[in-house]
Phi, psi and omega in degrees: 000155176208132184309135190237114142258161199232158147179149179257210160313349180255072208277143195230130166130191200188144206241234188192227149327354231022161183156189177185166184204160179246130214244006193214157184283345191290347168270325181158266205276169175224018180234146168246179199275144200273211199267147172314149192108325185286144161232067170103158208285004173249002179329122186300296174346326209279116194282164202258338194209152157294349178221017163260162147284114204283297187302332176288043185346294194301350171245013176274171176263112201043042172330165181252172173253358162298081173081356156119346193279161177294172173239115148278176184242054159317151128311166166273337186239169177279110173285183143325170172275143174250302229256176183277158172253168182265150190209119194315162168332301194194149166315121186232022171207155148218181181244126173217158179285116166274139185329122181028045137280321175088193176310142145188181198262147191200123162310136184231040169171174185307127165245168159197161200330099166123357185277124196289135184265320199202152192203149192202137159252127172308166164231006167218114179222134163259164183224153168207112158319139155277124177331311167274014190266352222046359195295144200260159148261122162326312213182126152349161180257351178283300184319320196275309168303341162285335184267334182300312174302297167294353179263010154328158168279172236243316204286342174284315174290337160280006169265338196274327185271028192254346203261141208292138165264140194258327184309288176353291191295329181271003181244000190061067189235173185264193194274150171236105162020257219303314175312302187280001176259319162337274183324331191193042137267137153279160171264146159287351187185118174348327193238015165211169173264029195277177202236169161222155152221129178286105223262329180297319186275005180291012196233003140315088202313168171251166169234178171266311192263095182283139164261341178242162183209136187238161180235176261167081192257110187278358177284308182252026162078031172212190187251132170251139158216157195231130168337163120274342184207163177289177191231166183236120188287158201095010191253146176291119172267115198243147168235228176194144204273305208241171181282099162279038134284355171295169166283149176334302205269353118349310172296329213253351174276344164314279183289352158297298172330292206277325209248340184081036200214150176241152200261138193226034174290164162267026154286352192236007155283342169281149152258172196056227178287334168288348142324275208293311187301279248282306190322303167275041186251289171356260153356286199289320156317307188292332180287315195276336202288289186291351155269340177306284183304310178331283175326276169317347167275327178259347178212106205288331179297324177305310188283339145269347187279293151315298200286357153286320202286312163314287162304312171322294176303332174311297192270347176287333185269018165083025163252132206244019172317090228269326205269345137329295180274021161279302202290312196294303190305320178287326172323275189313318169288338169290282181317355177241015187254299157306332177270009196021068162249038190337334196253335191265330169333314189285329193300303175287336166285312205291283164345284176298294170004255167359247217324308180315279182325311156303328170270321181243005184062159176295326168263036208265141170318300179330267201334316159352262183307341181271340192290308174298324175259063215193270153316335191202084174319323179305353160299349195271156150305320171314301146336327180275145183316000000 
């Protein structure tokens, strides 16, 4: 699922497994775009979970019957907190304005790889019923953040409207509600569109080459973000809007399309040969992502042999996205589970663990379930005779 988040020279919002997605008709879609990797919700790309593999049907837990993907067992709504929250070590960001940027977050000390940056409880969520689910919908999703709104303290609702409406802006129109929530929502889960918005991570830029990345923890009710990588204090802290495994010029017709912004990472600043090497690296990630289960189901060595091949690319172009090499690694503990190879099984569950934790924290559910098929792989299904 994915968050539509914005910027403009200010660029604004924050993504997920990221992601982001558009839920009304008046921006373009009304379904929404699923977690990164997807280029739309029927997408051979689209992952099911951030730490199942969506294409090994046959090995998934409870599959849907829509096209075969998992349902996590989610809530439907933003509960109360059951879990405790999280809160960094000591402040490690502010928000100041950058040079033809608008607002964004810049480290104000060191951080490092796998360290929670930023943690937020919304102040505004909506639910929209899935079209196949049966579920009747109450009230609009306009409606409930209107009622939501008005029951704000008068300093919230003016943080909430400080935050960029994208439409708005791109017709010279003033901000709208329904507009600044389009524009600098998260989704809570990868497979539905219900939404939050965090006012604080809305100030977060996006880059094509990220150092941070955010989740969604559905136990204590908030939005996370996590290093991807270490960081050097002075540095612009970036997450990422659209999948930056697309090739250059996709992203960038994207992030036009969708955000009103051209993106001056330094992925999208390289030239020449280095474009085209970085595209095609790109290119191949989004090809192996979605070949891997296909593959690996009927021939699971072949299908580990991509998802190495994956992780390979990962480090030559230099994305340090952690919930990518989670996703490639539960790939790999599934295909090696077809191959009742249990201890390299354990190698790769042991792994994705490792991403998990860095990306989504320890006490995160993913992190959880992988940490139990980490100890004991025979847990999985896959595994029973």
């Amino acid at each position: 699922a994915m968050s539509v988040g914005f910027a403009t020279p200010q660029a604004h919002d924050g993504s997920a497994l990221p992601s982001r997605f558009v839920v009304h008709a008046r921006i373009r879609e009304t379904r929404p775009r699923a977690f990164v990797g997807e280029r739309g919700a029927d997408s051979a790309h689209a992952p099911a979970s951030p730490w199942i593999a969506p294409a090994l049907g046959l090995l998934l837990i409870r599959p849907s019957a829509r096209g075969g993907r998992f349902r996590p067992s989610l809530g439907r709504r933003v509960s109360r907190r059951r879990g405790a929250r999280a809160a960094p070590a000591a402040v490690c960001y502010c928000v100041v304005e950058l040079e033809g940027r608008g607002l964004g977050a810049v480290a104000v000390r060191d951080i490092a790889l796998g360290e929670l940056v930023a943690a937020e409880e919304p102040v505004l969520a909506y639910h929209i019923p899935e079209a196949d689910s049966g579920e009747a919908s109450s009230s609009s999703w306009e409606s409930q953040v209107q009622e939501q709104f008005r029951a704000l303290p008068e300093d919230l609702q003016r943080a909430v409207m400080s935050l960029h409406d994208a439409e708005a802006s791109n017709i010279g129109l003033p901000s709208t509600l329904e507009g600044v929530v389009l524009t600098n929502c998260f989704v809570r889960d990868e497979s539905s569109p219900d939404g939050v918005v965090c006012v604080a991570m809305s100030r977060f830029n996006h880059s094509c080459d990220p150092n941070c990345e955010g989740s969604w923890n559905e136990a204590c009710g908030e939005r996370r973000i996590y290093a991807s990588r270490d960081v050097t204090a002075g540095e612009e802290l970036c997450i990422f809007y659209s999948d930056v495994r697309a090739p250059w010029e996709e992203r960038r017709e994207e992030l036009l399309l969708r955000y009103g912004f051209g993106c001056h990472c330094a992925a999208c600043a390289s030239t020449g040969s280095d474009t085209g090497s970085s595209d095609r690296r790109r290119t191949r990630m989004l090809e192996l992502d979605s070949e891997i289960g296909r593959v690996g189901a009927a021939d699971p060595e072949q299908g580990l042999l991509c998802a190495r091949e994956l992780l390979n690319l990962y480090d030559e172009e230099g994305l340090h996205t952690q919930s990518f090499r989670k996703r490639a690694c539960f790939f790999m503990f599934q295909l090696s589970l077809l191959r009742r190879d249990l201890e390299e099984a354990r190698h790769w569950a042991q792994r994705a663990w490792k991403y998990s934790e860095l990306s989504f924290g320890a006490d995160h559910s993913d992190t959880q379930l992988l940490s139990k098929f980490a100890r004991d792989p025979s847990a999985h299904p896959a595994w029973a005779p």
